[in-house]
C-alpha positions in Angstrom: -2.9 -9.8 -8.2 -2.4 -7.7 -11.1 -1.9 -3.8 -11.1 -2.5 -1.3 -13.7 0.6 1.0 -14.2 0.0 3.0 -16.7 -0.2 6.9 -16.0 0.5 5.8 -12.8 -0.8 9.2 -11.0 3.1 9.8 -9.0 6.0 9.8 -10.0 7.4 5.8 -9.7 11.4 6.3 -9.7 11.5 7.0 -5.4 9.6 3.3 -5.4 9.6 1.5 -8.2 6.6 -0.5 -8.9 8.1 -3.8 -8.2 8.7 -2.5 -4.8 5.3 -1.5 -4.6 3.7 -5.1 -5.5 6.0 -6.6 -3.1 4.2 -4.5 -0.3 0.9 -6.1 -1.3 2.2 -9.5 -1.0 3.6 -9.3 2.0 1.8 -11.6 4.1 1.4 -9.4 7.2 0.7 -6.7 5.1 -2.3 -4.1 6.6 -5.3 -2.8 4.3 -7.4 -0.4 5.8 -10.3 1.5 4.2 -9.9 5.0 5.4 -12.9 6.3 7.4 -13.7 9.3 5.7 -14.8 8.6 1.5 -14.7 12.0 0.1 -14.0 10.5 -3.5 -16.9 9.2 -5.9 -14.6 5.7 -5.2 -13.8 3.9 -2.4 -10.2 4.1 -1.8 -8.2 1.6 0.6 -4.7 2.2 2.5 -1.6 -0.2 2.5 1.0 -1.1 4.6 3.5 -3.5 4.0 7.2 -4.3 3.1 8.9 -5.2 -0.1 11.3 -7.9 -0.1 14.5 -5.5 0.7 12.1 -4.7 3.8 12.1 -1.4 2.9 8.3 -0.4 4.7 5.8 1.3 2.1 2.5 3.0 2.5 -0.1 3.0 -1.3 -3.3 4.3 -1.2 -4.8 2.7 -3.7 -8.4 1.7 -5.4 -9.5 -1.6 -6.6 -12.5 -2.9 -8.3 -11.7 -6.5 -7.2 -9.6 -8.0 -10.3 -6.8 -5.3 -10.8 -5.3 -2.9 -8.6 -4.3 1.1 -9.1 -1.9 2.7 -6.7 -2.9 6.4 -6.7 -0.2 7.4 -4.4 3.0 5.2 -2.6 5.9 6.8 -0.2 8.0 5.2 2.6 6.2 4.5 6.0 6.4 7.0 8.4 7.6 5.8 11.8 4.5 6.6 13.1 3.2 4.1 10.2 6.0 1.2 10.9 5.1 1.1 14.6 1.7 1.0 13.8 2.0 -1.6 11.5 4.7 -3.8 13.9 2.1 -3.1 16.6 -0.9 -4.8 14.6 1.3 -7.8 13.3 2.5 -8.7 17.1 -1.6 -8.5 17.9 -1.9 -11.2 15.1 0.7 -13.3 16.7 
């Protein structure tokens, strides 16, 4: 997987962008298309954890090769419970 970084739209020092990648290899990682497109380009949502297990959410657009994070914070705990609700489903 391989993710373009530069002029990264946010700023990257709250998360860096090794943290970032991590979340997208998580393996119970969540990727959701939203369900309202108001952009000319699809853009998808992210949940997942980086190896410190720190929980991060990326919205983020692809065109199937490489990856652009347009946005990335810290789940919410709305977004955590959400996301260990969906991985015990899996289970």
């Amino acid at each position: 997987m391989e993710f373009d970084w530069l002029d990264a739209p946010f700023d990257l020092k709250p998360i860096p962008p090794k943290e970032i990648e991590e979340s997208f290899e998580d393996p119970f990682s969540l990727r959701i298309l939203p369900d309202t497109v108001q952009a000319t380009e699809a853009r998808y949502f992210n949940l997942g954890r980086a190896m410190t297990g720190r929980g991060i959410f990326t919205v983020f657009w692809t065109d199937g090769k490489a990856y652009r994070a347009i946005f990335s914070r810290e789940m919410t705990p709305e977004e955590t419970a959400f996301y260990e609700r969906k991985n015990s489903e899996l289970s």
